[in-house]
N, C-alpha and C positions, 0 to 999 in steps of 0.2 A: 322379340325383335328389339323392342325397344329398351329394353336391359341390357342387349347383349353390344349396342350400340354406345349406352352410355358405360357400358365397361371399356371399348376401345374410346370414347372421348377421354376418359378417365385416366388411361393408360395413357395416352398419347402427352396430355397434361401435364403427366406424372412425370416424365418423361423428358419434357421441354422443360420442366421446373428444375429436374436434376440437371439438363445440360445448359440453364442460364446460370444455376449456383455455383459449375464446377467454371464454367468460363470467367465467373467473377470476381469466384478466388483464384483463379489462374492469374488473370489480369491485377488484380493486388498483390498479387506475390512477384508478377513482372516489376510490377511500378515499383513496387519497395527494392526491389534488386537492383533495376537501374540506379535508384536514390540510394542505393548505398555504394553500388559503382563510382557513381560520379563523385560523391562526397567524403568517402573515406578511400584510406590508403589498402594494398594489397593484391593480392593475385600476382605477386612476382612469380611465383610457379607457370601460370600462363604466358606472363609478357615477353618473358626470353624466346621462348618458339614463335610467342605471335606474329615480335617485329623479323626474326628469321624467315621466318614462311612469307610474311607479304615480298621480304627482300628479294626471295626467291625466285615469289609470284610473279610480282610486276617491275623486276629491275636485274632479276636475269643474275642475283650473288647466288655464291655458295652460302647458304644458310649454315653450315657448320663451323666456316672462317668467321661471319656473324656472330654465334653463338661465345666463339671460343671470346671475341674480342669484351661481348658483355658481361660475360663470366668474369672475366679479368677488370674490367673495370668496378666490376660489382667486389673482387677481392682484394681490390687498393681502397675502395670506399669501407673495407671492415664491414658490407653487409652481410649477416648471417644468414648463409643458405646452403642450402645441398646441392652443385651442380648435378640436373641431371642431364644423361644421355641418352638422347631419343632414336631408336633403328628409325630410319628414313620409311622405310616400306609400311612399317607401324603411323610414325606420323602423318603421312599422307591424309589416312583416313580422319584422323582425327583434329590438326591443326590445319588442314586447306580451308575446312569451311568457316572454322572463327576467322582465318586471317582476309578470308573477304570479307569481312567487317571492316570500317575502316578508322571507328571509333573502338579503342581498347575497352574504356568501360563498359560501352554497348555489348561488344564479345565478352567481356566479364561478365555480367548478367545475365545473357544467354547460358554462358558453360557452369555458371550458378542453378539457375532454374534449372534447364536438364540434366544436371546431375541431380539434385534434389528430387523431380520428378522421377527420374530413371533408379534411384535407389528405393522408393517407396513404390514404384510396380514390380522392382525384380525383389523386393522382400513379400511383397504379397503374392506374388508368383512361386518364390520357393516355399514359401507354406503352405498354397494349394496341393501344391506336387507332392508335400509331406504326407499331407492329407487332415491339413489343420486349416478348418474354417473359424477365424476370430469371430467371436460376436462382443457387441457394448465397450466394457471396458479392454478385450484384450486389442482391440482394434486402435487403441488409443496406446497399446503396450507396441505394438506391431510399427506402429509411428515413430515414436520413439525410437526405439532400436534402430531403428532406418536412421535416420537423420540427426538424432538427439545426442547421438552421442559424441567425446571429444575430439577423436580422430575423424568422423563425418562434420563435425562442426568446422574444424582447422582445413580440412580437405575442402570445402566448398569455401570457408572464405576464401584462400588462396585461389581456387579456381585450378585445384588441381588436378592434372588428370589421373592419380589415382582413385578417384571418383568412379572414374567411367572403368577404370580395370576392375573397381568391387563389384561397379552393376555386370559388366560382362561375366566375371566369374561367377555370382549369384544366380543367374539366370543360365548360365551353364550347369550349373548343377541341377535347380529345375527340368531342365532341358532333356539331362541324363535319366533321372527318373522318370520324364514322362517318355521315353523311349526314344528322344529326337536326337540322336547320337551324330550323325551331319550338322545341326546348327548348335551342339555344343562345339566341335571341334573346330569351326570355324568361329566361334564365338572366345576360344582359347588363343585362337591363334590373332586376333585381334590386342588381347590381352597385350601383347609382345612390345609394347610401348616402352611397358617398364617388364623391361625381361630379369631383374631381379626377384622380381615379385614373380610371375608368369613362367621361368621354365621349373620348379620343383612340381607345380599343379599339373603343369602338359606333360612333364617325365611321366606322372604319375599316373596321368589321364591314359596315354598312349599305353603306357605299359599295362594296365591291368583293360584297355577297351581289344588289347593280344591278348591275352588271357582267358579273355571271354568271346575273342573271333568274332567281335562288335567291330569290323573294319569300316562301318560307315562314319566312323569319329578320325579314324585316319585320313578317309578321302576330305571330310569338312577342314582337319585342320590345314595338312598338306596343301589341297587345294588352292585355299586361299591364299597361304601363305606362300606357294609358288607365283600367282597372281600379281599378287603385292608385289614379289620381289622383280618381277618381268619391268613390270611400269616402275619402279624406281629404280633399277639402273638403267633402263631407257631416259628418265629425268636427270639420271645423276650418278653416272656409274660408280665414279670414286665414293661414292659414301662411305662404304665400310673402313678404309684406310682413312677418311675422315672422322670417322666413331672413334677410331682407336689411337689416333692421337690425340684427341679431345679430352681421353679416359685418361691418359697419361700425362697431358697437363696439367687436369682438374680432379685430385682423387676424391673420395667423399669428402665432405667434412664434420657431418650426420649421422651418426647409426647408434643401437644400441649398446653396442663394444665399443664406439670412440667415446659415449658417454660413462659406461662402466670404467674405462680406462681412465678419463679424467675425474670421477670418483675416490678413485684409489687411485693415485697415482703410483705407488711401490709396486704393488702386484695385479693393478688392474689387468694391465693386457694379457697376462698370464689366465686372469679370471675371464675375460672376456673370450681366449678361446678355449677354455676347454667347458663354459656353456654352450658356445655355440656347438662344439662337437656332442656334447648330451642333446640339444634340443634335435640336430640331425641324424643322431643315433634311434632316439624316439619315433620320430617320423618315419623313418624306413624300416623302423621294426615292425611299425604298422603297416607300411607295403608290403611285409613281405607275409605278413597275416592278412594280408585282405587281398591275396593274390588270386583270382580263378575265384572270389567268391560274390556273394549278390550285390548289387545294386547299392542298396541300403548302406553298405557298410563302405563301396568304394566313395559315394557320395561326404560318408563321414570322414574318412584318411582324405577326400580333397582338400575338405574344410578344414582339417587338423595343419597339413600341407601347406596351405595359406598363412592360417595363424606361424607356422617354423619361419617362414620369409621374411617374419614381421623379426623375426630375434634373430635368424642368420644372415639376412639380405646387406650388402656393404653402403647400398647407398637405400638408406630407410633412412623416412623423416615421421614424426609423430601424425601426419595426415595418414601418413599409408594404413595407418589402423582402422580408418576405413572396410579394411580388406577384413573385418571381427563381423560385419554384417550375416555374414550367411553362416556365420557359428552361432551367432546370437538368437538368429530364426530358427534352425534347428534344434535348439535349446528349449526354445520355449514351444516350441511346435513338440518336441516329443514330452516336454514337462507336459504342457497342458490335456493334452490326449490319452497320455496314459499314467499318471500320476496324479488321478483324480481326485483324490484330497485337500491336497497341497499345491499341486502343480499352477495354478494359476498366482496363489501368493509370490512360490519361488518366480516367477516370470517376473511379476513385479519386481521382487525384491533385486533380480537384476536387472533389469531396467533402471533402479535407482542409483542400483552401483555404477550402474553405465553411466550415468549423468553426473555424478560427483565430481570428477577431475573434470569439468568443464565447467563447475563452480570453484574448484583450486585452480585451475589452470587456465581460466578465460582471459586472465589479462596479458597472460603470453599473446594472442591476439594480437592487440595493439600494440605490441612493446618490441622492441629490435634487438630479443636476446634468445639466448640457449635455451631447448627446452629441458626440464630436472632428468634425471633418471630415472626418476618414480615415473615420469608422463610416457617415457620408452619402457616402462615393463611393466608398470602396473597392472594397468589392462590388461595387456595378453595372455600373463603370466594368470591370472584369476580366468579369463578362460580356457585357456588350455585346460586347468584342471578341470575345470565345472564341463568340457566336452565329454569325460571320460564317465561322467553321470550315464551319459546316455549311450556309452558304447554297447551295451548289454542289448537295448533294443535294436539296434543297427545291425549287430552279425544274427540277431533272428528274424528277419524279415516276416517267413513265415508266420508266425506268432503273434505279431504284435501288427505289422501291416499286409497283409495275405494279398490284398488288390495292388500292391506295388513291385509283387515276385515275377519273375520270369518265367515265360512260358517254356 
């Protein structure tokens, strides 16, 4: 009795000890956020929707007439940015509750912390689903790739919402594996913020969750996104003809090809699209091999999917590389599992690569200029290929994870 007593003090202890330690690096990681909100400069990604959304909130503007005018003021001041365009129905969800904040820094800190937070549960969540439990050091590897890297670094200082479309996407593919087919599809349809990035994954999604007569990923995305769109044109019917002259005043000024192209100025743009036609030539080769087949493999062509938007998407900025998270996890979740030799070195070893262009390229950070064309394709282009390591275990589900096959 009295053993079994001091094992639930014990536990209990055990218990309060973990949730005063996680509270008190929560709360130092708030304090240092706010201290860095308020003291240095950035998250122009956020401030444009922020002041748009309260306009809208509590003075009754069109957020898009807003938008278009800061833009504009933002392209006679030569600041260097990507205008982006946010669907209304999209935004709601995600800029109403910073813009009742009424301090920007404060909301910057916030959309700091949980993104940071939300990327390191949705990468330890899609390694559960792999069926990769970290121990010791890979747990410090699994960190890292979350957050360590240069697009998740540039993404949270801005305070950008590509942030919250890698964790949506990340846990969407979790989601799929563990069979929850309704809260990926509405978990997709969220994504829709930045629909550059978001419609090759939901094409993809949709078409092969037909395929396989999974129609509860239909009803999750559909769903919601009929939802969404009911309550923003009750809020704001015009939006969509606000989108679209917005897009037409402000074209990118950001992406991989506007950077290839000022590279090479002679035959850049020539070079820059017929990449982009190989990187989506790619991509749907692998749709159309992972048509009607498992699990395992439509999971990989999402991730593959993702990574193409980062090289064909028109308005991409070096944050959205963000969206390399859930390749990164799977990388090392299948290295380390079934590559038992090696497989933990290799995880390292990109991990480290991962961190590199954020010791070349951190002072972009601070500085109000262009980022290289090495910082737009380095990365993605080094995982793209290191995905295709692991393609061999992905179309054999059977074989290598037998507890993740379909009944």
């Amino acid at each position: 009795m009295h053993s079994q007593r001091g094992r639930w003090a014990a536990g209990w202890l055990r218990a309060l000890g973990i949730a005063l330690a996680g509270g008190a690096v929560v709360g130092a990681v708030a304090f240092a956020a706010l201290w860095l909100s308020h003291r240095t400069s950035g998250g122009e990604a956020l401030r444009y929707p922020w002041e748009a959304m309260r306009a809208f909130l509590f003075r009754g503007e069109d957020p898009y007439r807003l938008l278009a005018l800061l833009y504009g003021r933002a392209r006679q001041d030569g600041v260097p940015f990507s205008p982006q365009i946010y669907p209304f129905h999209a935004a709601l969800v995600w800029f109403v509750p910073l813009a009742l904040v009424r301090d920007f820094a404060v909301a910057r800190a916030v959309a700091l912390v949980g993104g940071g937070v939300g990327l390191l549960g949705a990468a330890r969540w899609l390694a559960r689903s792999v069926g990769w439990q970290p121990r010791g050091g890979e747990k410090v590897l699994l960190v890292m790739a979350a957050v360590g890297g240069y697009g998740a670094i540039w993404a949270l200082w801005r305070a950008d919402v590509a942030v919250m479309v890698a964790v949506l996407s990340t846990v969407a593919l979790a989601a799929l594996l563990d069979g929850r087919d309704g809260l990926a599809g509405a978990l997709l349809a969220l994504t829709w913020v930045r629909p550059e990035l978001a419609v090759g994954a939901t094409v993809w999604a949709l078409a092969w969750a037909a395929s396989r007569r999974r129609w509860r990923l239909w009803g999750g995305f559909w769903g919601l996104t009929m939802a969404l769109l009911a309550v923003s044109w009750w809020f704001l019917p015009a939006w969509p003809v606000d989108v679209l002259r917005l897009k037409m005043a402000f074209p990118p000024t950001m992406s991989p090809q506007l950077a290839l192209a000022a590279a090479v100025p002679g035959v850049g743009r020539q070079v820059a699209w017929a990449f982009r036609l190989l990187v989506a030539l790619v991509v749907m080769g692998e749709w159309v091999a992972a048509w009607g087949r498992e699990v395992t493999q439509a999971v990989w062509v999402l991730a593959l999917t993702l990574w193409g938007a980062l090289l064909v998407g028109t308005r991409v900025v070096v944050a959205d590389q963000v969206l390399l998270v859930p390749s990164l996890v799977l990388l090392m979740a299948y290295w380390t599992t079934h590559w038992r030799r090696y497989g933990r070195q290799a995880a390292a070893v990109l991990v480290l690569l991962w961190l590199v262009p954020a010791v070349l390229w951190g002072q972009d950070l601070l500085s109000p200029r262009w980022p290289s064309l090495g910082a737009y394709l380095g990365l993605p282009l080094l995982v793209g290929v290191l995905l295709y390591t692991i393609r061999w275990w992905t179309t054999r589900p059977r074989a290598v994870l037998p507890f993740l096959t379909e009944e």
